[in-house]
C-alpha positions in Angstrom: -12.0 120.2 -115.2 -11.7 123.6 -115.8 -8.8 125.5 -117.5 -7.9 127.2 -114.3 -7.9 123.5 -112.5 -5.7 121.7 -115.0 -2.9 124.3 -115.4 -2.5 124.5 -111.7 -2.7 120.8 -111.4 0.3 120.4 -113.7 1.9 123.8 -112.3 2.2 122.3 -108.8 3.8 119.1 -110.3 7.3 121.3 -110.2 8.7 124.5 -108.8 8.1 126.8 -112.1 7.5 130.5 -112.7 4.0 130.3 -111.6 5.0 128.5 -108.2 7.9 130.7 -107.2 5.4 133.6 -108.1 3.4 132.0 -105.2 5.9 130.8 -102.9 5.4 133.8 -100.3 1.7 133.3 -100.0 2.7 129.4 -99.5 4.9 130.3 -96.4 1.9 132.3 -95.6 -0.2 129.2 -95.6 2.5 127.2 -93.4 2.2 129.6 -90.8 -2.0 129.8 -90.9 -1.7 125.5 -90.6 1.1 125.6 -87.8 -0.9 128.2 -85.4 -3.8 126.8 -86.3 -2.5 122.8 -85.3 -1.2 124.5 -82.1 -4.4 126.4 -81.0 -6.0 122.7 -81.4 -3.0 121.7 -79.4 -2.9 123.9 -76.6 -7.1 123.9 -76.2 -7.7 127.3 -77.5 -9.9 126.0 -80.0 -12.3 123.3 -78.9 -12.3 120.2 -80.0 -15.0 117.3 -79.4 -14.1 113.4 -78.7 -17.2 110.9 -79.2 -18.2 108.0 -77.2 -17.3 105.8 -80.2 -13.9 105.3 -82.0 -13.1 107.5 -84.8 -10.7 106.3 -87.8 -10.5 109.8 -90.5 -9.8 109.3 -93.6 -7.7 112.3 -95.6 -4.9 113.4 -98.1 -2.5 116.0 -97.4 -2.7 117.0 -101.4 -5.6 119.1 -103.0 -7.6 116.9 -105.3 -8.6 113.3 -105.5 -6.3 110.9 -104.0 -8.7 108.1 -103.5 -10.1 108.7 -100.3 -13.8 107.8 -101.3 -12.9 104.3 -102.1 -10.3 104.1 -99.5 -13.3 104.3 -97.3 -15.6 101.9 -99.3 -12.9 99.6 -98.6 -12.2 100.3 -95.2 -16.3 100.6 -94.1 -16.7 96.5 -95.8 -13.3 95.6 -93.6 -15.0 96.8 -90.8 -17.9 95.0 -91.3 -16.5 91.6 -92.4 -15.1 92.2 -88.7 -18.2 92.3 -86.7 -18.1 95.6 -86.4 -20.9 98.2 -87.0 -19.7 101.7 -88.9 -21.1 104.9 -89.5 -20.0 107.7 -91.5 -19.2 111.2 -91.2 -19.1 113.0 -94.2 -19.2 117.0 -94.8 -20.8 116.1 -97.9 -19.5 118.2 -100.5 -21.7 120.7 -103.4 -24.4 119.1 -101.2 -27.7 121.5 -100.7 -27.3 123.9 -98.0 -30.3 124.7 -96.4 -31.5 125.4 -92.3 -30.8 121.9 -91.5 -27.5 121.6 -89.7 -26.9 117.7 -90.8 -29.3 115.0 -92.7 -28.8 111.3 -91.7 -28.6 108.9 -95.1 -29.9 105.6 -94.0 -32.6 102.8 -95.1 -35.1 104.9 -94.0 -34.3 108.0 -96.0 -32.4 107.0 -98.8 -35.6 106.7 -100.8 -36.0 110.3 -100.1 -32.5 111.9 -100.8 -30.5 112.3 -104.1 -27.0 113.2 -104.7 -28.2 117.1 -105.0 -29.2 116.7 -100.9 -26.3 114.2 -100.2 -23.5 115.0 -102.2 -22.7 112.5 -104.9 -19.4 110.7 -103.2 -21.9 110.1 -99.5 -24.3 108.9 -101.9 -22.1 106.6 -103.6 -20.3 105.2 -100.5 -23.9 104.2 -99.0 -25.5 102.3 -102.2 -22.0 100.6 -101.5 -21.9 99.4 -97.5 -25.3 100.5 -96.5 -23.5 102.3 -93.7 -25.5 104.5 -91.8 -24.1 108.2 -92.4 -24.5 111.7 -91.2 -23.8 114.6 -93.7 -22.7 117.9 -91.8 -20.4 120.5 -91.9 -19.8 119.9 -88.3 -18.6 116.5 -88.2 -18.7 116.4 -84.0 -22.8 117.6 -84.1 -23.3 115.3 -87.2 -21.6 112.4 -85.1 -24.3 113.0 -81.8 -26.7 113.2 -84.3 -25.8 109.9 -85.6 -24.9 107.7 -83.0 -28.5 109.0 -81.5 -30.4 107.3 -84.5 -28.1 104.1 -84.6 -27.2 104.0 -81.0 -25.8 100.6 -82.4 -23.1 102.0 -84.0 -19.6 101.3 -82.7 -17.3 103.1 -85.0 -17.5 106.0 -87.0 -15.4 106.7 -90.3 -15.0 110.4 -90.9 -14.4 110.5 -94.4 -12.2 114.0 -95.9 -11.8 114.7 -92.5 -7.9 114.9 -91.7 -8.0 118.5 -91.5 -10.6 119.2 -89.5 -9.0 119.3 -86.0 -12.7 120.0 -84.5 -13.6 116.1 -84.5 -10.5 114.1 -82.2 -9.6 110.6 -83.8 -8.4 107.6 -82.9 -6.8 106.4 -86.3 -5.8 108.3 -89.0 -5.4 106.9 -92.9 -3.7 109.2 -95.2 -4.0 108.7 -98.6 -1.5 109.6 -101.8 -1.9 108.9 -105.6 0.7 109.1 -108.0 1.4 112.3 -107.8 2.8 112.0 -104.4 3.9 115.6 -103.1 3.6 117.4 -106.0 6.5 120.3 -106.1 6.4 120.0 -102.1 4.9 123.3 -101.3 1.7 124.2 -99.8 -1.1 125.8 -101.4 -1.4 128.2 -103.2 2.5 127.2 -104.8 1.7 123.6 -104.5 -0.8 120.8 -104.5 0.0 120.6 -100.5 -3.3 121.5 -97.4 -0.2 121.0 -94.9 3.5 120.1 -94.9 4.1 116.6 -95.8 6.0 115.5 -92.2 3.1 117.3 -90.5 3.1 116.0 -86.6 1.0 113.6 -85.5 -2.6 114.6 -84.1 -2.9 114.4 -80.4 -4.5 111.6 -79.2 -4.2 109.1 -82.0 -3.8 105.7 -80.6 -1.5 104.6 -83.6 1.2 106.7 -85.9 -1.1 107.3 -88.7 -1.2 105.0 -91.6 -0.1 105.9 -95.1 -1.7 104.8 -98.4 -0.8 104.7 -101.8 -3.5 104.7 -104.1 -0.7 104.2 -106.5 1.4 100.8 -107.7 5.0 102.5 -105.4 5.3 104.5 -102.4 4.8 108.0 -104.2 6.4 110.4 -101.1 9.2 109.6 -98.8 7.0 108.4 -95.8 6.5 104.5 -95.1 3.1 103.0 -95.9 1.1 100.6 -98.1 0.5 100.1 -101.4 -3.4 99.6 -103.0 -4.2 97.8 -106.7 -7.2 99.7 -108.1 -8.6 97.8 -111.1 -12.0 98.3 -113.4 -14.6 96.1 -112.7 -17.2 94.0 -115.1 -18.9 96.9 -116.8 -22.8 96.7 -115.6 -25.9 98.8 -117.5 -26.9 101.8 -115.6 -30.3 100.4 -115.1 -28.7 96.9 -113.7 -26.3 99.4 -111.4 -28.9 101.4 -109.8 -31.5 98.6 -108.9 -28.3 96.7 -107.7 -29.1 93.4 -109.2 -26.5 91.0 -109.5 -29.3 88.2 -110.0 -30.5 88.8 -113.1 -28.5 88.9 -116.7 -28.0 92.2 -117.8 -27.6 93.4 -121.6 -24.1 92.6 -123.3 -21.1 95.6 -122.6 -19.6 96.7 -125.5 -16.5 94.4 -126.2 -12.6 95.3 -126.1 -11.4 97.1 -129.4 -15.0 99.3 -129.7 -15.2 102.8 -129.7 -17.0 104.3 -127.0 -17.7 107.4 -125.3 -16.0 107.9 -122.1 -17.3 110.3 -119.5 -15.5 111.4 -116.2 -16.8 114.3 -113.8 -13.9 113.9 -110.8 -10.9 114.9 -110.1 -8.6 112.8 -112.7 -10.4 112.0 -115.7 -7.5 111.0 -117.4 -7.2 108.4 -115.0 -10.3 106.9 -115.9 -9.7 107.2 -120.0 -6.1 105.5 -119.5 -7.7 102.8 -117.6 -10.1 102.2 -120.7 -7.5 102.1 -122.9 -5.7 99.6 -121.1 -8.9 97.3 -121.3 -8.3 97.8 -125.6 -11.1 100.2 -125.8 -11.1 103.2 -128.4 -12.1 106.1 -126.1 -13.6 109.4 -127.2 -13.5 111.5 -123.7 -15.7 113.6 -122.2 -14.0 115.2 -119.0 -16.2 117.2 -116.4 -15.5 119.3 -113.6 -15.2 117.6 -110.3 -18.3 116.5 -109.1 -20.2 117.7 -112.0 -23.9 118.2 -111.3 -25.2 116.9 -114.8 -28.3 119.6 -114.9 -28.1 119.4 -119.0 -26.1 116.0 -120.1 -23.1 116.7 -122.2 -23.4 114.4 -124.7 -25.5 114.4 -128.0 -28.2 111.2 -128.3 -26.7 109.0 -130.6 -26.4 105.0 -131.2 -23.1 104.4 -128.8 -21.7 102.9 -125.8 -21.3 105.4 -123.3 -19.3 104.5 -119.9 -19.0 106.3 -116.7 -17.4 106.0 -113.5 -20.0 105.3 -110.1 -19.3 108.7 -108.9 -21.4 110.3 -112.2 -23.8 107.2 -112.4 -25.2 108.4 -108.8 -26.1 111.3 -110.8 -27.6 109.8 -113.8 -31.1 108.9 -113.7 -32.3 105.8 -115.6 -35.5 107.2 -116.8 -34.4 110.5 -117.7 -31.7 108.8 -119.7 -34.5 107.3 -121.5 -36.6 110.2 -122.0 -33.6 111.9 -123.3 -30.9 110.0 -124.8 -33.0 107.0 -125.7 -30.4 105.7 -128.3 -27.1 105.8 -126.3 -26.5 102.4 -124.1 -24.9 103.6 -121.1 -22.2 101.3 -118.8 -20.7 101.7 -115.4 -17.5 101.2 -114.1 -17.5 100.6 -111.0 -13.8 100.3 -109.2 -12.3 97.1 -107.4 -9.7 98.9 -104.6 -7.5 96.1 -102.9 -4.8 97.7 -100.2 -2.3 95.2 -99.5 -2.5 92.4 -96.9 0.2 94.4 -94.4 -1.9 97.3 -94.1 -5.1 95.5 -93.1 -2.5 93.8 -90.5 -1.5 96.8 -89.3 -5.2 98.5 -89.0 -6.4 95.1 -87.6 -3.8 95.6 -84.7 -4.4 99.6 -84.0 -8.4 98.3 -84.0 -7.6 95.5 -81.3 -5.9 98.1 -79.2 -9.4 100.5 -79.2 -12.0 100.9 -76.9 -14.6 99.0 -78.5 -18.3 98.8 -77.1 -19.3 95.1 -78.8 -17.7 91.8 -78.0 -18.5 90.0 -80.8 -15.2 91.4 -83.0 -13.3 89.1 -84.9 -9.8 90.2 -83.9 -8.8 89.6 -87.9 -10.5 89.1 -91.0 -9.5 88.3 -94.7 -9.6 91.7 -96.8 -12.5 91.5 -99.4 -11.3 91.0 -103.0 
C-alpha cells in the first residue's frame, strides 16, 4: 500500500483537517451519486435485466471489505443447493485489449492467468469452478455468458453494487471493521454512496447486510461472518489442488517467518499470523500487486501468503528464482452466520428460478 493509500485510509477513520479540507468536494460527490441513482430511476439511463436471477455483491466503503470471499462463500451455497451459478466480474488491473469480455471456464482456464483475468476472478474460479464472464459491461458479459452455459440459472455479479447498468434481484452488502469510516463520501471519507442509500428498484428483497467483522460495525441490521486461517498448504500442493497427497511440513507456531500481503489490509493478514503464535516479518504490497520482480530476497525461510498473491506466484519460477525460501498459503475459511443463509434461502425461494431440482434449504458449508 502506498503512502498516499494508508494515510487516507486512516484519514477517513475521523473527521480531521484533511477531511473537512475535503468536505465540499464530498457534498459534490453526494449530489453526482443522487442524480445519478435517479436517472437509473426514472429510465434516462438504460439499464439491462437478464433472463436469469441476479444476486450483486458490493460495499458501500472504498477498499476491501470482503466481498471476494463473501462470494466464494455464497457461489458454494448456491451450489450445495442445486443450483448452477455464474459470475460476473469486471475483473479488476485485468489486461485490456479489443475483446469486450473473456469467459474463465474449464475450457480456458488452462489458457488465462491472473494478468488476463484479474487475480480475485482467478481466485474465485480455482475455488467453485463457477463459470465466469470478465467485462466491464456486466449486462454484455452476462449474454455472453449465459450463451456458453445456457445452463446457468443464476448469476453472482461480484463488486457490482454500484453499477446501476445490470438490474438485480438480491443485493449483499458487505462491511468490515471499519464500518463507515468518518461517514462521508469520498473524497472526505471511505464512503462510494451515503450509508442509508435507498433501495435499488426492483430488488425482490431489502438488501442484506454483512459484517465481515465479529459486531455489526454501522448502524444498519445485518449478519455477522467468522473469518478464520486455514491449514497452511505448500504453493506447489495449493496450485495443483491436491488434497490427496501429503504435502511438506508448515513451519510450526512460535517460528519466524516472512509474511507477505498484496490487498487491501495487510495488516489484517500479519495480526491474524500473530494470533496463530507466529513471529512475522511483513512484507505489505499494494492492492493487487502484480509481482513482475518478487519482493523478497532468496533466503532459507518460511514465507506465507494470502490466495489472492498465490494466484500470482508461479511454482516454477519460484524455483528458478528463489529456490531456498519454502513458501505456504493461507487460504481463508469465511462462515456467515446460520440467520443470514436463512434469510438468503427465503429471498431465493421467492425467485424466478428456471430448474426444479432446488433444495429449498441447505446446511452452510463449514
Amino acid at each position: 500500500m502506498s503512502l498516499l493509500a494508508e494515510h487516507l485510509q486512516r484519514a477517513w477513520l475521523r473527521r480531521g483537517p484533511m477531511a473537512y479540507l475535503l468536505w465540499p468536494l464530498s457534498c459534490l460527490m453526494a449530489v453526482l451519486v443522487w442524480v445519478r441513482r435517479l436517472a437509473y430511476h426514472r429510465g434516462w439511463l438504460a439499464s439491462t435485466r437478464l433472463p436469469v436471477p441476479v444476486i450483486v455483491v458490493g460495499n458501500r466503503i472504498v477498499g476491501g471489505a470482503g466481498k471476494t470471499p463473501t462470494t466464494i462463500a455464497l457461489l458454494q451455497h448456491l451450489q450445495a443447493r442445486g443450483l448452477r451459478p455464474g459470475v460476473l466480474t469486471r475483473g479488476y488491473k485485468a489486461r485490456q485489449d479489443t475483446l469486450p469480455h473473456r469467459i474463465l471456464d474449464e475450457r480456458t482456464h488452462a489458457q488465462l492467468e491472473a494478468t488476463d483475468t484479474g487475480d480475485e476472478p482467478l481466485l474465485i474460479w480455482r475455488r467453485t469452478h463457477a463459470p465466469m464472464a470478465i467485462a466491464r459491461h456486466r449486462a454484455q458479459g452476462g449474454r455472453a455468458l449465459l450463451d456458453a452455459h445456457p445452463e446457468i440459472d443464476i448469476l453472482v455479479c461480484d463488486d457490482g453494487l454500484q453499477h446501476l447498468a445490470l438490474q438485480r434481484d438480491i443485493e449483499i452488502i458487505v462491511f468490515d471493521e471499519r464500518g463507515q469510516g468518518n461517514g462521508w463520501l469520498l473524497p472526505a471519507g471511505p464512503l462510494r454512496e451515503p450509508i442509508t442509500t435507498p433501495d435499488t428498484p426492483g430488488l425482490r428483497t431489502p438488501p442484506l447486510v454483512l459484517y465481515n467483522a465479529a459486531t455489526a460495525s454501522t448502524p444498519l441490521s445485518g449478519f455477522t461472518a467468522q473469518r478464520t486461517m486455514a491449514p497452511l498448504r505448500s504453493l506447489s500442493h495449493w496450485w495443483a489442488a491436491d488434497r490427496a497427497s501429503i504435502d511438506s511440513k508448515p513451519p510450526p507456531p512460535g517460528a519466524t517467518v516472512l509474511a507477505l500481503a498484496g490487498i487491501a489490509q495487510p495488516q489484517r493478514f500479519f495480526d491474524a499470523l500473530t494470533a496463530l503464535h507466529y513471529r512475522v516479518q511483513g512484507i505489505p504490497l499494494a492492492d493487487h500487486a502484480d509481482f513482475a520482480q518478487l519482493p523478497w530476497d532468496d533466503a532459507d525461510i518460511d514465507l506465507i501468503v494470502t490466495e489472492k498473491d498465490a494466484i500470482k506466484l508461479d511454482p516454477i519460477r519460484l524455483q528458478q528464482m528463489r529456490p531456498r525460501t519454502r513458501v505456504w498459503v493461507a487460504g481463508l475459511d469465511f462462515c456467515p452466520e446460520q440467520a443470514f443463509w436463512a434469510q438468503l434461502d427465503a429471498a431465493l425461494n421467492r425467485l424466478p428460478l428456471r430448474h426444479s431440482r432446488v433444495n429449498p434449504t441447505v446446511t452452510p458449508l463449514t
